[in-house]
N, C-alpha and C positions, 0 to 999 in steps of 0.2 A: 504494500500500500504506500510507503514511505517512496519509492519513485514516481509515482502518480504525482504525488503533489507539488512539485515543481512547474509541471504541464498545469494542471490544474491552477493556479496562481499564476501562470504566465496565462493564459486564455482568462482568465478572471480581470487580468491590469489591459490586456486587449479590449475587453468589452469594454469597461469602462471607460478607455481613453475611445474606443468609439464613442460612446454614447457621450461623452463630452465635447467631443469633435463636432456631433449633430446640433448639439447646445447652443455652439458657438457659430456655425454656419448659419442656424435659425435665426440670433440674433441679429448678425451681422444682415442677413436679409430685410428683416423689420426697419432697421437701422438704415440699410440703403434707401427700403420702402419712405421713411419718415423724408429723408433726406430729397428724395426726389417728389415728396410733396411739397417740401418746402423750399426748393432753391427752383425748381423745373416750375411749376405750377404758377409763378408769381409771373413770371414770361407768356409761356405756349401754358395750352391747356391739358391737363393729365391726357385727354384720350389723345393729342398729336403725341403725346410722347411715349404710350403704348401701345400707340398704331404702328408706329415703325419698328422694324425689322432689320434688326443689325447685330454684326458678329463681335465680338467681344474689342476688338481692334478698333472697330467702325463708331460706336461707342465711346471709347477712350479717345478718338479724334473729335469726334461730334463734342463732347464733355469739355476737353480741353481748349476747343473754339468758343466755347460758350463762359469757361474760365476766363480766355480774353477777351471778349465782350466785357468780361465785370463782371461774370457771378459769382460771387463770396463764396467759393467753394476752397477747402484746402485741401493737400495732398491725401489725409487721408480720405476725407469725406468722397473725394473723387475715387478711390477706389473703390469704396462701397456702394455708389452710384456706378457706374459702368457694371460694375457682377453683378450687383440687381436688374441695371437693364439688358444686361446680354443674356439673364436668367427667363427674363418674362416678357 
């Protein structure tokens, strides 16, 4: 029994560091969510900016044109905009 439990504790810090990983993804989505109601929505209206269709690159240019236009975005918050909207 005493070799089991090394497997078994390693597959137990597994799961856990997944289900933490999940935690952290879900937040960071909300996070994006808030963030592109709040910086995107004061401009265009939320549906032009879930109507479009863009790959995660396409995105981080589109974001970064709109950084220099002026919008009060900083490096992080722009990363969590772009993966929320290359997400959805």
């Amino acid at each position: 029994m005493n070799r089991f439990l090394p497997w078994a504790c390693t597959a137990a810090v597994v799961v856990f560091v997944f289900a933490l990983s999940m935690d952290i993804s879900a937040d960071n989505s909300k996070a994006g969510e808030n963030l592109v109601n709040h910086h995107c929505d004061s401009c265009h209206g939320l549906d032009r900016v879930q109507a479009a269709r863009k790959t995660l690159e396409e995105w981080e240019s589109t974001v970064q044109r709109m950084m220099n236009y002026g919008a009060g975005i900083d490096g992080e918050e722009k990363q969590l905009i772009v993966e929320y909207l290359a997400e959805h």
